[in-house]
C-alpha positions in Angstrom: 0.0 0.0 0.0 1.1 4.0 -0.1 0.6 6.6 1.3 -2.0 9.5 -0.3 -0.3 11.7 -1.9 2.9 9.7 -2.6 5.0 10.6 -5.6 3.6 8.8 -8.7 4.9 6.8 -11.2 6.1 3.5 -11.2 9.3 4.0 -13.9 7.2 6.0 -16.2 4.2 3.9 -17.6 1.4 5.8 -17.8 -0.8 3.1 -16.6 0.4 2.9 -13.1 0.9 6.9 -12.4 -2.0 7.1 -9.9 -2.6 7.3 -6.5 -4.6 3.7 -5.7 -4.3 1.4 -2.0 -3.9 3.4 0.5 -4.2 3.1 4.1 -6.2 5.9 4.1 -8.6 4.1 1.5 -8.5 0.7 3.6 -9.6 2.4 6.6 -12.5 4.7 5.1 -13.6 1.3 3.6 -13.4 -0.6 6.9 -15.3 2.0 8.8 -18.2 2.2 6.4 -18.6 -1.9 6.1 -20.7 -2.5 8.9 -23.0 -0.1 8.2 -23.2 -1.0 4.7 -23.6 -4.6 5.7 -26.4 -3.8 8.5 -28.4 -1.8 5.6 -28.1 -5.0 3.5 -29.0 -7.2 6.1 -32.5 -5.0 6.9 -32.9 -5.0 3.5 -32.7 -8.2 2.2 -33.3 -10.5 5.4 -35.1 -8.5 7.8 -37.6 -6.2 5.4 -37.6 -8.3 2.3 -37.8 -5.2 0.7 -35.2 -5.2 -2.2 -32.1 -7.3 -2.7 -29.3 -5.5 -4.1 -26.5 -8.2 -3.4 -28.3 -9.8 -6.3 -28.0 -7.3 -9.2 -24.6 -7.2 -11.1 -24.1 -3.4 -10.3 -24.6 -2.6 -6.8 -26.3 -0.1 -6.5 -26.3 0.1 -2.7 -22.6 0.8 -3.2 -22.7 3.1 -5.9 -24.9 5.5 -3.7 -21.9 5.4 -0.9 -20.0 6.0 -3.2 -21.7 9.1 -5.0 -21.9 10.2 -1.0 -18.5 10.5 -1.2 -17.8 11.5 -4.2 -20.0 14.3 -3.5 -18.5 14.5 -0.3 -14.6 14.7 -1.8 -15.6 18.1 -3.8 -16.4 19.7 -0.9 -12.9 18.9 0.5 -11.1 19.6 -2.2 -12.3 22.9 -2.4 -11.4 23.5 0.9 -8.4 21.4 1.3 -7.0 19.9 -1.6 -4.4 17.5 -0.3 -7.0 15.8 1.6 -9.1 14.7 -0.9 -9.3 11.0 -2.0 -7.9 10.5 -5.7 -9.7 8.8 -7.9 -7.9 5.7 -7.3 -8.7 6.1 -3.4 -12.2 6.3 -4.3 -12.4 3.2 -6.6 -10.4 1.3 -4.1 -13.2 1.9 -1.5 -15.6 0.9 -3.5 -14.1 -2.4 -4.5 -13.5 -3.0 -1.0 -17.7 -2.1 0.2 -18.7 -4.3 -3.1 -16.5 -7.5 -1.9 -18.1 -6.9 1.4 -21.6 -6.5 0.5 -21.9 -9.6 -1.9 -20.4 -11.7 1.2 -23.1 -10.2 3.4 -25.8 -10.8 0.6 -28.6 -13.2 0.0 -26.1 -15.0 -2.3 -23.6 -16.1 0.4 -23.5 -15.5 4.1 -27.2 -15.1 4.2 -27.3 -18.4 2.1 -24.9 -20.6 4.7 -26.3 -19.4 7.7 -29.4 -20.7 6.4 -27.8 -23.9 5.0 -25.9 -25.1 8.0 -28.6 -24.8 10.8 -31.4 -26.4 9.0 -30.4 -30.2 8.8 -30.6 -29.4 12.7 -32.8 -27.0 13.5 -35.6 -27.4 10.9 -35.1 -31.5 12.1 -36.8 -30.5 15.3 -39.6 -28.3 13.9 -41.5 -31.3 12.1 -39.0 -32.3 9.8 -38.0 -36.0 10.4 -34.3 -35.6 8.8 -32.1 -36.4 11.8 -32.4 -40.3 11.7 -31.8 -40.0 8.1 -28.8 -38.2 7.6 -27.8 -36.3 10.4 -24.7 -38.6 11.1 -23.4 -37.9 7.2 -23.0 -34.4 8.3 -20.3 -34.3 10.1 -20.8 -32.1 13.2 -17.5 -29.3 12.5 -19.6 -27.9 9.1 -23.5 -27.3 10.9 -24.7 -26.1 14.4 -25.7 -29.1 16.3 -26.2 -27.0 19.7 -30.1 -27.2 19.5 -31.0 -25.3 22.8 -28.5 -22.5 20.0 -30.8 -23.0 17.9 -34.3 -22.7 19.2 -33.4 -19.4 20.5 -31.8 -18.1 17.0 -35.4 -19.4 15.8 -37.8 -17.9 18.8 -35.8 -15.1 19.3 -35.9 -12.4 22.5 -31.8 -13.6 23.0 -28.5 -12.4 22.2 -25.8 -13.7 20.4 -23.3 -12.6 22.6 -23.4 -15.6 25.1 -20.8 -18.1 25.8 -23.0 -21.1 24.3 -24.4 -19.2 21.3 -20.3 -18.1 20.5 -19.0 -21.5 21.2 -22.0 -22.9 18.8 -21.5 -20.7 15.8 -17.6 -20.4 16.3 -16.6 -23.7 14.9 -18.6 -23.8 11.4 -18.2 -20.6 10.9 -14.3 -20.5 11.3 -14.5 -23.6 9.0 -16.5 -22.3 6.3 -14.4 -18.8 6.1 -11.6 -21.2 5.6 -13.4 -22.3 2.1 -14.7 -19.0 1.3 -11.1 -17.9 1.7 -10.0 -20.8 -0.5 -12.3 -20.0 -2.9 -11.2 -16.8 -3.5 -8.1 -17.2 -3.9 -8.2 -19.3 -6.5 -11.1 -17.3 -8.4 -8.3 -14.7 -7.8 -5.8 -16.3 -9.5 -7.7 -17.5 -12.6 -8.5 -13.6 -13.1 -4.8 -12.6 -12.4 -3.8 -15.2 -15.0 -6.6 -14.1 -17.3 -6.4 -10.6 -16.8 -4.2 -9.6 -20.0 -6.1 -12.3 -22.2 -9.3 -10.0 -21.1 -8.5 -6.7 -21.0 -5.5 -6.0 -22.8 -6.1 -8.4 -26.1 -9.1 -9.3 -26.3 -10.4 -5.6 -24.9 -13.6 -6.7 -23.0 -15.8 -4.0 -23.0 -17.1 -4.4 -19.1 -20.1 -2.7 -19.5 -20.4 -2.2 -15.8 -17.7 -0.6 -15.0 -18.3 2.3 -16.6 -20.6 3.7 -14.0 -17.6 4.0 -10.8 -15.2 5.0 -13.4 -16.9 7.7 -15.0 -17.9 8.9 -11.2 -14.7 9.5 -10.2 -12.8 10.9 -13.0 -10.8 13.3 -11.8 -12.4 16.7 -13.7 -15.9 15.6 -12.8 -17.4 16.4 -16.2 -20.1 14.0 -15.6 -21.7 15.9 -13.1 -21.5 19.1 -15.1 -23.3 17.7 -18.0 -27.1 18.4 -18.5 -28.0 15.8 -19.9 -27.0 13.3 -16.7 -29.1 15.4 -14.8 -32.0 15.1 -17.3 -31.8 11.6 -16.5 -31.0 12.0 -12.7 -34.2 14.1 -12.5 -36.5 11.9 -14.6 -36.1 8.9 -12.3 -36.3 10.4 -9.4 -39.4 12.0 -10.4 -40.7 8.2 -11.3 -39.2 6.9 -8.6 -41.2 9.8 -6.0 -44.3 9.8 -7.4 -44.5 5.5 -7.6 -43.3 5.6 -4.2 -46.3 7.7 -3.2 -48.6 6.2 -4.7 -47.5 3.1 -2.5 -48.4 5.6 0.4 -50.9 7.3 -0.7 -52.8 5.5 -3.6 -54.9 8.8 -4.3 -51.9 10.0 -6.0 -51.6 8.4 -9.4 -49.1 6.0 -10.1 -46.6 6.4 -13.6 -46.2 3.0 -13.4 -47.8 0.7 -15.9 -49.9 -2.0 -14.7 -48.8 -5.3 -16.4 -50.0 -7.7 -14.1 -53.4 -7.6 -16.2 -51.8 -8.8 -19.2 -49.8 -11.5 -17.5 -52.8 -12.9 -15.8 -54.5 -12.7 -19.3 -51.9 -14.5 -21.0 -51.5 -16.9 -18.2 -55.2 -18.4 -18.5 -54.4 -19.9 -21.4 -51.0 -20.3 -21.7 -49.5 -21.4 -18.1 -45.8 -20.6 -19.1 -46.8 -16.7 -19.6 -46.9 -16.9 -15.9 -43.8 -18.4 -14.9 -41.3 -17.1 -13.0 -43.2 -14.4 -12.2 -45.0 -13.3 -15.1 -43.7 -12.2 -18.5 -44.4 -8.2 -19.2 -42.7 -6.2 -16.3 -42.5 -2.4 -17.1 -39.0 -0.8 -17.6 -36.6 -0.1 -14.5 -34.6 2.7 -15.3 -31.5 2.0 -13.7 -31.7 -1.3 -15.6 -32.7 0.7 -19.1 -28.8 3.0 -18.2 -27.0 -0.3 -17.7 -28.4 -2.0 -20.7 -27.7 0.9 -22.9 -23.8 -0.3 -21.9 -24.0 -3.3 -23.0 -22.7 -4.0 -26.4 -25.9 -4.0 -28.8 -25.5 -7.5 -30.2 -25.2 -8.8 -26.7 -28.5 -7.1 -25.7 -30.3 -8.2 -28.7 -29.4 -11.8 -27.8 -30.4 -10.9 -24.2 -34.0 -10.1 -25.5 -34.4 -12.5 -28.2 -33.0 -15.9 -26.3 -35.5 -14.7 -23.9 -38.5 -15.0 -26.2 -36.7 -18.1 -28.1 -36.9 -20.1 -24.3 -40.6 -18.5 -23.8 -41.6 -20.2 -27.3 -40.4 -23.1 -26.2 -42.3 -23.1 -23.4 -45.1 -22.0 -25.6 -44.9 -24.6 -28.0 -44.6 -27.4 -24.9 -47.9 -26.2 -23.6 -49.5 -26.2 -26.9 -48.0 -29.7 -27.8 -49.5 -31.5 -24.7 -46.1 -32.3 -24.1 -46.9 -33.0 -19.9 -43.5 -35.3 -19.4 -42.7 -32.5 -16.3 -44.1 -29.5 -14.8 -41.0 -27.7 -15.7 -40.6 -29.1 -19.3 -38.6 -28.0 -21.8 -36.2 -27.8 -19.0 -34.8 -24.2 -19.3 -32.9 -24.3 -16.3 -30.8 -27.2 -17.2 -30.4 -25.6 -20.7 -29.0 -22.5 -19.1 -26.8 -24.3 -16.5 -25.3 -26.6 -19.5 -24.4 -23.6 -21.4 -22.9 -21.8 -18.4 -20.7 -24.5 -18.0 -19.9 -24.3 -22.0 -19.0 -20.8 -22.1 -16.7 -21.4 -18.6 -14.8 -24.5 -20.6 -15.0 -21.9 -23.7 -13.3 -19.4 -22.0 -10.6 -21.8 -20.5 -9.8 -23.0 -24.1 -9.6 -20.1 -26.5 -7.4 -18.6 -23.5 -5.6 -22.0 -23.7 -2.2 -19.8 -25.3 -2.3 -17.4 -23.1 -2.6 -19.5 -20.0 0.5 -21.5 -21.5 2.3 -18.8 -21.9 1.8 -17.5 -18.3 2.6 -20.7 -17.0 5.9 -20.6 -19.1 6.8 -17.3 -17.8 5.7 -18.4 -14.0 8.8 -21.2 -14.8 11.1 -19.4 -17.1 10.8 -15.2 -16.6 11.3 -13.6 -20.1 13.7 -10.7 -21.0 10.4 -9.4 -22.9 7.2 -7.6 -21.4 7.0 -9.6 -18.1 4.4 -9.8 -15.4 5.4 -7.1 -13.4 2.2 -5.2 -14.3 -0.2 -8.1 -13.3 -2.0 -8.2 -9.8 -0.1 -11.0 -9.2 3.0 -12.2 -10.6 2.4 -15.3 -12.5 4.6 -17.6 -10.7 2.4 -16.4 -7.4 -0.8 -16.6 -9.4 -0.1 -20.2 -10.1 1.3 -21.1 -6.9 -1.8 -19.6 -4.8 -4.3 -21.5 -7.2 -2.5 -25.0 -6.9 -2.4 -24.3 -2.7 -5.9 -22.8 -2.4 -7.3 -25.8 -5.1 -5.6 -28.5 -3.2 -7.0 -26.9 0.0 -10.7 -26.9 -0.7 -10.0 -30.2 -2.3 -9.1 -31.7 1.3 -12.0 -29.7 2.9 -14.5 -31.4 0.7 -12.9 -35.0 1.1 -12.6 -34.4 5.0 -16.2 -33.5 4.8 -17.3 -36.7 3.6 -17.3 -36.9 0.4 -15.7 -39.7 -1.9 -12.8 -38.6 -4.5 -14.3 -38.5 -7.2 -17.3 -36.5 -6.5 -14.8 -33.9 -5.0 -12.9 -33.4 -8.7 -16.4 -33.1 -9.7 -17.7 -30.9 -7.9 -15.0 -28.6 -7.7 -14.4 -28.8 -11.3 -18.2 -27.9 -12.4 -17.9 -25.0 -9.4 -14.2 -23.2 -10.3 -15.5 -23.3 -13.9 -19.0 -22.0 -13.6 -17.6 -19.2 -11.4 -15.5 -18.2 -14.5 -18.1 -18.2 -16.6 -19.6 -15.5 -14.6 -16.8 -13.4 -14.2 -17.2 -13.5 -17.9 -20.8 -13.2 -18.0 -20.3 -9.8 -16.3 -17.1 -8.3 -18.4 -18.6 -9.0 -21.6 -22.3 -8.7 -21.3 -23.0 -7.0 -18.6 -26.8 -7.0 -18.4 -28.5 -6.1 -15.1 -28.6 -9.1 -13.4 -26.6 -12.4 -13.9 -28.0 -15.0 -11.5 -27.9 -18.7 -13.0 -30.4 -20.3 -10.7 -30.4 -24.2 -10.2 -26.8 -24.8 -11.9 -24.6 -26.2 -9.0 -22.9 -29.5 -8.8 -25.2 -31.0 -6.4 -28.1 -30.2 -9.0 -26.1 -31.2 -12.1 -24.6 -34.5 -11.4 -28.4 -35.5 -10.0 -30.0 -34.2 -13.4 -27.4 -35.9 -15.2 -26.6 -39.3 -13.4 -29.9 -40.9 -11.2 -29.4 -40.4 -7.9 -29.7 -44.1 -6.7 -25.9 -44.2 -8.3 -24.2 -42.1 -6.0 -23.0 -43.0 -2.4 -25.9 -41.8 0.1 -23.1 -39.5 2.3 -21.9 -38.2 -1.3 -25.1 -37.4 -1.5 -25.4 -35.6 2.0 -22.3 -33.6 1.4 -23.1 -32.3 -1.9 -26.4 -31.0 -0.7 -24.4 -29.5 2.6 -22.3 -27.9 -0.1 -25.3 -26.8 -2.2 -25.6 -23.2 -0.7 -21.9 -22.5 -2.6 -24.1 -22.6 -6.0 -27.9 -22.1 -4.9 -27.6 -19.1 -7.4 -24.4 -18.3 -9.3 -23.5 -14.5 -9.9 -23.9 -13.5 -6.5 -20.2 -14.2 -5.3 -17.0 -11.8 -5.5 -15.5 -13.4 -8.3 -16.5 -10.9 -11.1 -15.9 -7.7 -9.0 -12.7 -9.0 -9.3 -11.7 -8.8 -12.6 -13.9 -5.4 -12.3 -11.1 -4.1 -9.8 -8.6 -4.8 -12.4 -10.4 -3.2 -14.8 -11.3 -0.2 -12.9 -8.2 0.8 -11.5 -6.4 0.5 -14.7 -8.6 3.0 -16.0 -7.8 5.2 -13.0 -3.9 4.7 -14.8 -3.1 3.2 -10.5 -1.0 0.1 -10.3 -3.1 -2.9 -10.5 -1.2 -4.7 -7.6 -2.1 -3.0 -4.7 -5.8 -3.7 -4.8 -5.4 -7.4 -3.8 -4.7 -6.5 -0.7 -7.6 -4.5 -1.0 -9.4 -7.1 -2.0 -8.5 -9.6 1.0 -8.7 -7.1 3.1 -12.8 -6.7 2.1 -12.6 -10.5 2.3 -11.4 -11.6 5.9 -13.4 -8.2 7.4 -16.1 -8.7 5.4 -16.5 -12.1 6.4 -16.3 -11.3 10.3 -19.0 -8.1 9.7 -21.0 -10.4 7.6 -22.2 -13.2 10.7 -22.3 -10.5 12.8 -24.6 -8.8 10.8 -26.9 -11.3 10.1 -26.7 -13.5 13.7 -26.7 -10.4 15.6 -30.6 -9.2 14.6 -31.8 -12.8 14.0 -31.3 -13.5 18.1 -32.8 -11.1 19.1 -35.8 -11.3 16.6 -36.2 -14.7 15.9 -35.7 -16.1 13.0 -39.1 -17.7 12.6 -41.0 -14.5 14.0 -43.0 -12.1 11.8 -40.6 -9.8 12.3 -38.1 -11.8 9.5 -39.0 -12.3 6.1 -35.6 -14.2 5.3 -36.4 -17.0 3.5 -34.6 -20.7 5.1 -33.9 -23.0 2.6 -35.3 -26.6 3.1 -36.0 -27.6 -0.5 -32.5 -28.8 -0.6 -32.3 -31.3 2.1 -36.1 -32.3 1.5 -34.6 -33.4 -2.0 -32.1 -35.6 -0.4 -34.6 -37.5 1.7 -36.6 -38.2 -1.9 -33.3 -39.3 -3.4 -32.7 -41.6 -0.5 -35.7 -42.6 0.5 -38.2 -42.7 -3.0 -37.0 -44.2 -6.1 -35.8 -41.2 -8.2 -36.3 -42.0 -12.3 -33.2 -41.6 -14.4 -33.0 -38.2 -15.6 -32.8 -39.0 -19.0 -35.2 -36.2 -20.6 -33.1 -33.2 -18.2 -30.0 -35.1 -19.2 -30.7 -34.7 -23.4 -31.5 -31.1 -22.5 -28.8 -30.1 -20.9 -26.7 -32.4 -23.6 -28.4 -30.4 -26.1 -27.9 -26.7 -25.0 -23.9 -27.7 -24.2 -23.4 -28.3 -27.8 -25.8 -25.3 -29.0 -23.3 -23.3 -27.2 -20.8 -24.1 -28.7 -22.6 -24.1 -31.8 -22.9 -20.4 -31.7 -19.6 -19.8 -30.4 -18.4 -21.0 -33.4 -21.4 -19.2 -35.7 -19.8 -15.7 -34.1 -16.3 -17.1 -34.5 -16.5 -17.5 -38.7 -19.0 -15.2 -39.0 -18.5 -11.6 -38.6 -22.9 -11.0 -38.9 -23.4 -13.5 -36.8 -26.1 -11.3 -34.2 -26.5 -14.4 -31.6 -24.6 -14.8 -28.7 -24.4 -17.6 -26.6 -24.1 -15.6 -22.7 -27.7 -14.2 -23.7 -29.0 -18.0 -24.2 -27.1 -18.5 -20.9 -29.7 -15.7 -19.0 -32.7 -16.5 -20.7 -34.9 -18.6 -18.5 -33.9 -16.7 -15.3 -36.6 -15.3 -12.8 -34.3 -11.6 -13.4 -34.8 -11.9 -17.4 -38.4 -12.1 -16.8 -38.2 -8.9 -15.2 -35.5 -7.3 -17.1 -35.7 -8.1 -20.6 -38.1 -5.2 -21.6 -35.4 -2.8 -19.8 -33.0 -3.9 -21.9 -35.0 -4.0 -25.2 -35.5 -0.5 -24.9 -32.2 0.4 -24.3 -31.5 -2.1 -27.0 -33.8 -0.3 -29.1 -32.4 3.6 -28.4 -29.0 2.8 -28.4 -29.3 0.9 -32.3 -31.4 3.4 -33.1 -28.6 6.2 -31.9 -25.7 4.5 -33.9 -27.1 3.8 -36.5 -28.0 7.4 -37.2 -25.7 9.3 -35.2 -22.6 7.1 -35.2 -20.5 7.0 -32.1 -20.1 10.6 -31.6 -23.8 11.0 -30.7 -23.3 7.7 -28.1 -21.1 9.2 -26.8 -23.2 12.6 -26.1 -26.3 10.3 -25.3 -24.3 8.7 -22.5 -24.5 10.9 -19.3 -28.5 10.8 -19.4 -28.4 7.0 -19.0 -25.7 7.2 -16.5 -28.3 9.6 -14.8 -31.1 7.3 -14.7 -29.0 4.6 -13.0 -27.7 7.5 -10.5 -31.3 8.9 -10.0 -32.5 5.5 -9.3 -29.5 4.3 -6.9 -30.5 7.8 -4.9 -34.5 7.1 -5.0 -34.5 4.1 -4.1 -31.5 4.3 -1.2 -34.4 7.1 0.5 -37.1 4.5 0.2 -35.2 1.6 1.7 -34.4 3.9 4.5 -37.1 5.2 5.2 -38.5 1.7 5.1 -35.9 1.3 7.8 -36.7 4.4 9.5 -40.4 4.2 10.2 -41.0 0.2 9.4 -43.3 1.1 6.7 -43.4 -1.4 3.4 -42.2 1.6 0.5 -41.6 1.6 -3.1 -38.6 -0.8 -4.4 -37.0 0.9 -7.4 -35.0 -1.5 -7.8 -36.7 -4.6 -8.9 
């Protein structure tokens, strides 16, 4: 790390002149994680009110960080040495994003729920505990149930010897994986990082917004036009929030519900996931006006391609399941096609790394990278081989731990990928993780019954991909090279966000849980028991062989590649495989008609204007993503404030 206000320049490359890691950065961005965490934890667990750990920009950090931004001016006007530099800025904002996707529904909220239900929902009418509880072993769950009906009724504290002692050991265990994990995601990106952004020159959509925030003139915020946008969504974003109030004053939101409910009386699959026709968000109109138009097209279109499907299964009488054509094992197949895609047409590049990790070249070296690749390589062999043993200590046979943490590591990619080249609103895969996969693929009857158990323990790793730090981290990378600050420093950052983020993270969620209850009306959070009532069916019913899921998912992997290769030979080629990936997703359903109308403006705009007039059209999206991160931050506090349901902007 440096110091703020350090001399710059790193031998002269203009990439690495700025100010970046600081203490001073490190420390702004430890103070503000527990309150960002608390916020998220209210939020998402306590208020069910919006989930913003769950969209790919997050736009509970982006407000903090306009706070500060806005904030910085004010110093530097009054004293210039002791404003943050860009890089400063971007670094705490890394650091609060880290934090809040390990706070978020996606992760810590997800294992807390995991790990005390095989015991705690066992003695609230579930018979599980003769089944399986002895394939658990005891160092990955809370087995303390007097802990556990008091997280569960509530009116306690977690600050008691018994609670501590109870929660200490599997969570101490578990930050040891979450640790691992990241690591190696770390080290893939590291290794990756030229291949993306350098040669192939990603376009990561998302990372526009922080980076345009903090440039160091502000010119954003003395353009009209952002504050055109800024003004039009939080107009919509006021009045639809009264209206939830007050419904005398009218609302300038569409009602769609009709038509879904329409559609859905005779056609079923108009209906799923939520309905079909949601009306345009507008931060999620400014983010899909960054994405690249061919990608958005193929956002929209795959979207309606799966929906006919759907259609044409209803129509057919084709009743084989209630979720046929299978759409989520499509989408999980192709994820894992674009991660193995992504691993081979980097296949050079990764060889050469690993040659220069061996044999350092005279040429351009790795001194620029995040890590050196002889570390890179080094950390992902130790942090592999370390969640390799956890898995096999836990239980589970060899070969389902190769498999599982093959399908995981590479799915993960796939994500960070998802995210630097497409970059739509929202990039959860749902129903994609090993434990679902290899029981799709293979009957259940022919795995071992504690393979079994484990998997499902693990299953809260994968419940929903995209809501883990692994593409913020190729963000970083991406956004403080933009800032011209030496790429190294932030993985300290980084790990820095991980080990506190982790502590602030059970905190945050076991701390208002005790003393609400966990069961009470107080908590909407949502505890999975889907998972582990699917391992009693597997073990205890005869489970048919998955053959239908299992040509599906066959199917869509080589349709992936299919249009990999389509887009590879030819330049026209408008279909890309990530928006196939997204299609069937609860988010598209929401989403999509945000994106077609960006879609639609921004074609429309370069078609007839050229880049020039994208570039002038910019600011008033970036103001409708800013209006609607400031909107709906006052609604979700005052939601907090006075315990009052409001408005979600958001989704």
């Amino acid at each position: 790390m440096t110091r703020p206000n350090s001399p710059r320049g790193q031998g002269g490359a203009e990439e690495s002149s700025g100010v970046g890691v600081t203490w001073r950065a490190v420390g702004i961005a430890l103070v503000l994680m527990p309150f960002q965490s608390w916020w998220i934890v209210q939020m998402e667990l306590i208020r069910s009110n919006t989930w913003p750990t769950m969209l790919s920009l997050p736009l509970h950090t982006v407000f903090i960080l306009l706070l500060l931004v806005g904030l910085n001016a004010l110093i530097k006007r009054r004293a210039p040495k002791r404003a943050l530099e860009p890089g400063e800025l971007l670094t705490i904002y890394i650091m609060l994003a880290i934090s809040g996707v390990i706070t978020g529904y996606g992760l810590v909220q997800a294992l807390v729920g995991w790990i005390i239900a095989p015991i705690g929902r066992a003695t609230a009418g579930y018979d599980w505990q003769p089944l399986f509880r002895d394939a658990l072993p005891a160092w990955l769950v809370v087995t303390d149930e007097q802990t556990l009906a008091l997280f569960y009724e509530g009116e306690s504290t977690l600050f008691t010897a018994k609670h501590l002692l109870g929660w200490a050991r599997p969570a101490l265990a578990w930050s040891a994986f979450i640790l691992a994990f990241f690591a190696a995601t770390l080290s893939l990106n590291a290794l990756l990082r030229r291949r993306w952004i350098e040669e192939e020159r990603l376009t990561f959509p998302l990372v526009q917004v922080p980076v345009a925030m903090v440039e160091p003139s502000g010119a954003l915020f003395r353009n009209r036009l952002l504050w055109i946008g800024f003004a039009a969504a939080v107009v919509l974003g006021s009045v639809n929030g009264l209206h939830g109030l007050f419904p005398a004053v009218p609302s300038l939101q569409p009602d769609t519900n009709s038509l879904n409910q329409m559609l859905g009386r005779r056609w079923p699959c108009f209906l799923r996931e939520g309905g079909t026709f949601w009306p345009p968000y507008l931060w999620a109109v400014g983010v899909g006006f960054l994405m690249p138009v061919d990608i958005a097209f193929s956002y929209w279109f795959f979207f309606w391609v799966v929906k006919l499907e759907e259609l044409a299964t209803v129509l057919s009488g084709w009743d084989i399941a209630p979720d046929a054509p299978f759409p989520n094992q499509q989408s999980a197949s192709a994820l894992l096609a674009v991660g193995l895609f992504v691993l081979w047409s980097g296949r050079r590049h990764l060889a050469k790394a690993i040659r220069q990790a061996f044999r350092p070249s005279s040429g351009r070296g790795d001194g620029e990278e995040p890590l050196r690749y002889r570390w890179a390589l080094g950390l992902l062999v130790f942090s592999v081989a370390g969640m390799a043993a956890f898995v096999w200590l836990a239980g589970a046979p060899v070969w389902i731990v190769f498999m599982y943490l093959g399908l995981y590591l590479v799915a993960s990619l796939a994500l960070s990928r998802l995210r630097a080249e497409l970059g739509a609103p929202q990039t959860e895969v749902y129903a994609a993780g090993p434990h679902t996969l290899l029981t799709q693929l293979v009957t259940p009857a022919s795995f071992p019954f504690r393979g079994l158990a484990i998997l499902t323990l693990f299953g809260w790793t994968s419940k929903a991909y995209g809501m883990d730090a692994t593409p913020l981290q190729m963000e970083g990378f991406k956004m403080v090279q933009a800032a011209r600050v030496r790429v190294r420093g932030i993985v300290a950052g980084m790990f820095v966000a991980v080990v506190a983020g982790l502590l602030i993270a059970y905190l945050a969620v076991l701390i208002p849980l005790y003393s609400l209850g966990a069961d009470s009306a107080k908590v909407a959070g949502f505890w999975p028991t889907e998972a582990y009532a699917s391992l009693i069916t597997w073990t205890t019913g005869v489970a048919p062989a998955p053959l239908q899921r299992g040509s599906a998912m066959c199917a869509a992997f080589v349709f992936t590649f299919f249009l990999y290769a389509m887009r590879s030979r030819f330049f026209w080629w408008p279909f890309h495989p990530m928006g196939y990936v997204l299609a069937p997703m609860w988010f598209t359903h929401h989403l999509w008609m945000s994106v077609f109308v960006a879609w639609t403006i921004k074609a429309l705009i370069l078609r007839y204007g050229g880049l020039r007039a994208y570039a002038k059209a910019l600011p008033l999206f970036l103001g409708l993503i800013l209006g609607d991160c400031v909107i709906g931050s006052i609604w979700a506090l005052l939601n907090l404030a006075f315990g009052i349901p409001t408005f979600s902007a958001w989704i």
